[in-house]
C-alpha positions in Angstrom: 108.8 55.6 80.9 111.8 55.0 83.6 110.0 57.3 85.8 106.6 54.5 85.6 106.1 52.7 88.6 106.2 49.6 86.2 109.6 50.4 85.5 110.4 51.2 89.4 109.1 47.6 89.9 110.9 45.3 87.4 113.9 47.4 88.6 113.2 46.0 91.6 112.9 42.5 90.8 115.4 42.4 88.3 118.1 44.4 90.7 121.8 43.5 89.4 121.1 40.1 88.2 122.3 39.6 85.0 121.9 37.5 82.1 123.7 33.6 82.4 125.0 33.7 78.7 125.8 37.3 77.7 126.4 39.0 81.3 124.4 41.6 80.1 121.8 43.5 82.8 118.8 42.1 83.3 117.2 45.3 82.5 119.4 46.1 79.4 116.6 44.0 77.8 113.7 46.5 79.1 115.9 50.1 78.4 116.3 48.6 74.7 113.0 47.1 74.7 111.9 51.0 75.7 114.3 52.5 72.9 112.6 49.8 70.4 109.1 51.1 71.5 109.9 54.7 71.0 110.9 54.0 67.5 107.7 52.5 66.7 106.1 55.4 68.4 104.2 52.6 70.1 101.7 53.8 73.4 102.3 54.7 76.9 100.2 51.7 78.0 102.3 49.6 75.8 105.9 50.9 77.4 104.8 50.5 80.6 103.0 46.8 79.7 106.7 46.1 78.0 108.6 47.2 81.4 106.6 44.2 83.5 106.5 41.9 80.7 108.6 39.3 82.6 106.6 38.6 85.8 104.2 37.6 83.4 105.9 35.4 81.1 107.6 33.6 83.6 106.2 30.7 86.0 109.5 31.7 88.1 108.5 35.3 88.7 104.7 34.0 89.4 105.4 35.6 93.1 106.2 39.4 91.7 103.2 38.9 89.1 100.6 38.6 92.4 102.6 41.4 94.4 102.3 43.8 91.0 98.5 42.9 90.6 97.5 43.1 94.7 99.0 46.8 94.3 97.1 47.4 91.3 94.6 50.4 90.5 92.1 50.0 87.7 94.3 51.4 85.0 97.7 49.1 86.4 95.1 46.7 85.9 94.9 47.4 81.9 98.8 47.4 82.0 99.0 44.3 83.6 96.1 42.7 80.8 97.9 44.2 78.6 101.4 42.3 79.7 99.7 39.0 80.2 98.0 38.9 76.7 101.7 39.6 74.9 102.9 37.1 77.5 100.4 34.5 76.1 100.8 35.0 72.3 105.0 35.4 73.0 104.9 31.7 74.7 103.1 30.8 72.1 106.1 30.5 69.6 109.3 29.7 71.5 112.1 28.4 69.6 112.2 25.0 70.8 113.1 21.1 69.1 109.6 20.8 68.4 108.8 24.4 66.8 111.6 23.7 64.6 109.8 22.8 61.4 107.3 25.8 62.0 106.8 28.0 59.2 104.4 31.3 58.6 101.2 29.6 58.9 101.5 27.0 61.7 102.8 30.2 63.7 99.8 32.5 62.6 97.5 29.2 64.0 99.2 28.9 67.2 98.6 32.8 67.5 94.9 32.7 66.3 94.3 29.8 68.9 96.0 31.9 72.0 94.3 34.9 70.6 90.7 33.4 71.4 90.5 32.7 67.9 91.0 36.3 66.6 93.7 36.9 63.8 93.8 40.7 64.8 96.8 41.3 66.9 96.4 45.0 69.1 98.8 47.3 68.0 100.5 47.6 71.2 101.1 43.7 71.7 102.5 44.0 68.0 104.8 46.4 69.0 105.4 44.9 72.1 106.6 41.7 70.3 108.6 43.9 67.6 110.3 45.1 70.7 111.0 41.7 72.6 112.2 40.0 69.3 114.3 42.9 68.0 116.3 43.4 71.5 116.3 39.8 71.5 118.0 39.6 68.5 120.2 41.9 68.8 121.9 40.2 71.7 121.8 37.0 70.3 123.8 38.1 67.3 126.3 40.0 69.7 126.6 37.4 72.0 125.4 34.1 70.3 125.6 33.6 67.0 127.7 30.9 66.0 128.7 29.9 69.3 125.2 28.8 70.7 124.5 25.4 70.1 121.0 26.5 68.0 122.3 29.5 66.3 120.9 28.2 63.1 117.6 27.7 64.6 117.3 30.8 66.8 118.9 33.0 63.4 115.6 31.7 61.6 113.2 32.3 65.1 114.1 35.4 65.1 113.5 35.9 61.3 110.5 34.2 61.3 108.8 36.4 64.1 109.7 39.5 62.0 107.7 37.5 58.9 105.0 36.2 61.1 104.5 40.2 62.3 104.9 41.8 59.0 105.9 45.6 60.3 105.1 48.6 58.3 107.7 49.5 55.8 108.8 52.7 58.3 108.7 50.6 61.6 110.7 47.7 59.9 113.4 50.2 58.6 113.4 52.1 62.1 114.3 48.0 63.4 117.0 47.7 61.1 118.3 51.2 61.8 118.3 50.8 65.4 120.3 47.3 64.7 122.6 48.6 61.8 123.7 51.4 64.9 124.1 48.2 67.5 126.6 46.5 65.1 124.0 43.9 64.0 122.8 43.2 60.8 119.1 43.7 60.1 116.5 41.4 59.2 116.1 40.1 56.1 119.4 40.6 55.0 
């Protein structure tokens, strides 16, 4: 997938920036993210949805997200679908003050509602959330846990994504594999 123009193009935006609180590469997130994907032998649509994933979730990348889309062909056009519907349901559940006291089912209605009212979630936006949440965690637990000031409440976001997406036996222990070999322990420990 590094040779995907959607690749080529968050490489672009994301240059050497790097992350405030870990220092980590920007695009650490989207080679792991990649990694993550392979594991769950997820599509090529869904890789190359995952790579562009942040000009869509992000109001501050709004300007990459209409110079992506203006250089679009019919099939970028799926990719980019593809990225805004994961951006939608991922917003959907943020770990924030007032998401807090979430559990299982409030998330599965907030998903339903941003879903159109659909409980099915596509395979690839499943796996493209496995992905996001997994890497996520991962750094969190390397970089954050028990320093950040809601590592108690992001330890349980992170748990409760995994819950709320209920992975196949085989893709969950690929997760926990690809963490164990990170150094971080795997969910549901």
């Amino acid at each position: 997938m590094k040779d995907s123009k959607e690749y080529f193009y968050i490489s672009k935006v994301y240059g050497d920036n790097r992350a405030k609180r870990s220092g980590l590469p920007l695009m650490n997130h989207i080679d792991e993210g990649l990694d993550i994907l392979s594991i769950l032998d997820s599509s090529d649509e869904a890789k190359r949805a995952f790579c562009i994933h942040p000009i869509f979730q992000s109001e501050n990348l709004i300007d990459y997200r209409n110079d992506y889309l203006g250089m679009t062909n019919d099939e970028d056009f799926i990719i980019g679908g593809l990225a805004r519907k994961y951006s939608v349901l991922a917003n959907r559940f943020l770990c924030k003050p007032q998401t807090d006291n979430w559990d299982k089912a409030e998330i599965v209605r907030q998903l339903i509602a941003a879903n159109g009212g659909g409980y099915i979630i596509s395979a690839d936006i499943s796996n493209m959330l496995l992905a996001d949440k997994t890497q996520n965690y991962k750094d969190f637990m390397l970089h954050h846990y028990g320093i950040h000031e809601r590592s108690n409440e992001l330890f349980n976001y992170f748990h409760l994504w995994i819950h709320v997406l209920n992975p196949k036996v085989i893709n969950l222990t690929g997760l926990n594999n690809w963490l164990e070999e990170n150094h971080v322990p795997p969910f549901f420990s």
